[in-house]
Structure formats: C-alpha cells, structure tokens
C-alpha positions in Angstrom: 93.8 109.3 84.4 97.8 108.9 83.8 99.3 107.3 80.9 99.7 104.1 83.1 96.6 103.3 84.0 95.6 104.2 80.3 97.9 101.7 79.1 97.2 99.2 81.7 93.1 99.4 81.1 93.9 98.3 77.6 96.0 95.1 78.8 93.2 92.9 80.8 95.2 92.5 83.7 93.4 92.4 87.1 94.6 95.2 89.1 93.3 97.7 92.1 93.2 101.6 92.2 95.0 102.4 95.5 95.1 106.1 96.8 96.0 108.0 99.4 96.5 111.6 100.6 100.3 112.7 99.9 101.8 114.9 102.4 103.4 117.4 100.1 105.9 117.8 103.5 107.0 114.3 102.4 110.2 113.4 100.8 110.0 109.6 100.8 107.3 109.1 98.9 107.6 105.6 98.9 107.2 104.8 102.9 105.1 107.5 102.6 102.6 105.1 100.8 103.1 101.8 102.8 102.1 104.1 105.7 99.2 105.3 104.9 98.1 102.0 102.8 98.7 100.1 105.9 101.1 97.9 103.9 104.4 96.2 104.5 106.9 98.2 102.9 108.4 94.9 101.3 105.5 95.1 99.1 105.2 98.7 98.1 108.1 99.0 94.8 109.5 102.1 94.4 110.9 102.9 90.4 114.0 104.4 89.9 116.0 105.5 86.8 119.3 104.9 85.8 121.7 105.7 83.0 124.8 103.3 81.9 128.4 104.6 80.8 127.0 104.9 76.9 123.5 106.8 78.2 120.7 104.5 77.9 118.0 105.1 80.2 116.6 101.9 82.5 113.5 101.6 85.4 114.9 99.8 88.4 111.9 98.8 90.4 113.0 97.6 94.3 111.4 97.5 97.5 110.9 100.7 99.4 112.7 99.8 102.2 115.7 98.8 100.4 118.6 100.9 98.8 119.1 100.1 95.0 123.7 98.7 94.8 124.9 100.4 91.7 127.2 97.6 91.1 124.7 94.7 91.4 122.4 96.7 88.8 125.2 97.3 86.4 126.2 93.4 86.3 121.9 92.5 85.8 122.0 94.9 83.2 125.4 93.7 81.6 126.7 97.4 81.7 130.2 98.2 83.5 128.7 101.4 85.4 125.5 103.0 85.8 123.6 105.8 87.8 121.2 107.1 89.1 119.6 109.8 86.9 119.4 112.8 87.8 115.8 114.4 89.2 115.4 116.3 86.1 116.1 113.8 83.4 114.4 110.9 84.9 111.2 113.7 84.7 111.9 113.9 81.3 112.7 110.3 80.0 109.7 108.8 81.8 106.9 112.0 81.8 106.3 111.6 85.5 107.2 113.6 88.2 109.5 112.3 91.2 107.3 110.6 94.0 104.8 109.9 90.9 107.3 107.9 88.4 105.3 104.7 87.4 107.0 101.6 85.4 104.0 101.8 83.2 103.1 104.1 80.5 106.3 106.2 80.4 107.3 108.7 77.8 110.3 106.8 76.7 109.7 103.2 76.4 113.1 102.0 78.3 113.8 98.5 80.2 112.3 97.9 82.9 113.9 95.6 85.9 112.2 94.2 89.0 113.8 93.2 92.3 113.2 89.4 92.3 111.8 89.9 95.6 108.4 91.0 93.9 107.5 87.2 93.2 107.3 86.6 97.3 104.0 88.9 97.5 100.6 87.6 95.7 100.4 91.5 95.1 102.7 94.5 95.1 102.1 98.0 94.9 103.9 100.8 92.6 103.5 104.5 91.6 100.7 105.1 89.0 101.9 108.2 87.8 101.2 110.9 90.4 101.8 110.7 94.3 99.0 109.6 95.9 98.1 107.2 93.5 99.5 103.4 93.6 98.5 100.3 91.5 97.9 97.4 93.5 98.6 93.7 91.1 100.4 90.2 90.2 103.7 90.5 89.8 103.9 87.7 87.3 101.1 89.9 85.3 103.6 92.9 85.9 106.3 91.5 84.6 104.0 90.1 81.7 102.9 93.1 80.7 105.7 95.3 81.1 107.9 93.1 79.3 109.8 93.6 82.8 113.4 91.3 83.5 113.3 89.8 87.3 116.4 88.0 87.3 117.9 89.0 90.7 118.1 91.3 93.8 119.8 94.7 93.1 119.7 96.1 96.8 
C-alpha cells in the first residue's frame, strides 16, 4: 500500500482503486493510463512539480492531454518564475517515482494546485504512488482533502 492511499483510507472520502498493467516501454505515463482505463484523457490528472525563483517546491495537477504554461502557474502561485523540477528532485521532495508521483501522501508536505478543469468531471483519476496504480474520486473531496487551490487553468 503507498503512503497515499494510507493517508487517504484515514480521510473517509469515497474513492476507487484503479489499476492497470504499465508498459515499462512507456514514457507517458499519463496517456498511458487513460488508454488502458478506457478513459477520456481530460479526466486522468497528471502531477507535476515545480520550484519558484526562492526554491519552494509545488504539485501542479493538469489534465494529461494538456501541457502545464510556466507563466500562467507562476502568476496562480503569485511567484515571478517557476520550473519544472528536475526528475531527480521531484523523486526526492515527493518520495515517489516519476510515472508514480501522487498529490497525496508525499514526503514533503508542499502546495498542491489543480487545473480548474477537474470540477467538469463527477470523477477524476490521478497517480497513487506507483505506475499502474490510479485513484479514481470527487474532485471537490480532492481538493477537500488535499487542502488543494483550484483557482484557474494553468495549460
């Protein structure tokens, strides 16, 4: 069991287990899963992490089929640059491996934002700590939980 769906068993929330075999070929890991889920990429969330100008840490969660705009992230986030991490710290900052990064139960607790497009589905889907392995729930009860900000679209 991964630290997020430890943490997340202790919240209440309703959510759904959702795996699938991971082509260790595979290098987008995020259509990877609508594919095989049989679910519209638009609803499957990928996680990425950023860093601003002064090095704080961030979890940008978007659609897979979308590419995360640096500059709209920067301006949610009220920062005047940011980036994307690179492979190896976001492994160490969250605890998960890349194509297995979850939102949830991360080594360092950082912010967490959410493309506002999440509140269109009654569900989305996001990593649950390994590849192969997605959790299925409410966005509100996402954002709830995760004490996540969904104040805009950042792709």
């Amino acid at each position: 069991m991964t630290p997020a769906l430890q943490g997340l068993k202790k919240t209440g929330v309703i959510f759904t287990i959702r795996e699938y075999d991971h082509d260790p070929r595979a290098s987008a890991f995020g259509p990877e899963a609508a594919e095989k889920l049989k679910v519209e990429p638009g609803r499957v969330f990928k996680t990425l992490v950023l860093r601003s100008a002064g090095g704080e840490y961030s979890s940008w969660m978007l659609p897979v089929d979308r590419q995360l705009d640096l500059k709209k992230a920067a301006r949610l986030a009220g920062e005047k640059k940011m980036e994307l991490a690179d492979p190896g710290e976001a492994e160490r900052v969250t605890g998960y491996i890349l194509g297995g990064i979850s939102p949830l139960g991360q080594k360092r607790r950082i912010p967490v934002f959410v493309d506002s497009r999440a509140l269109d589905y009654e569900t989305i889907l996001f990593s649950g700590g390994k590849r192969g392995l997605q959790i299925e729930m409410s966005p509100l009860d996402f954002i709830k939980i995760s004490n996540a900000e969904a104040s805009g679209s950042f792709s």
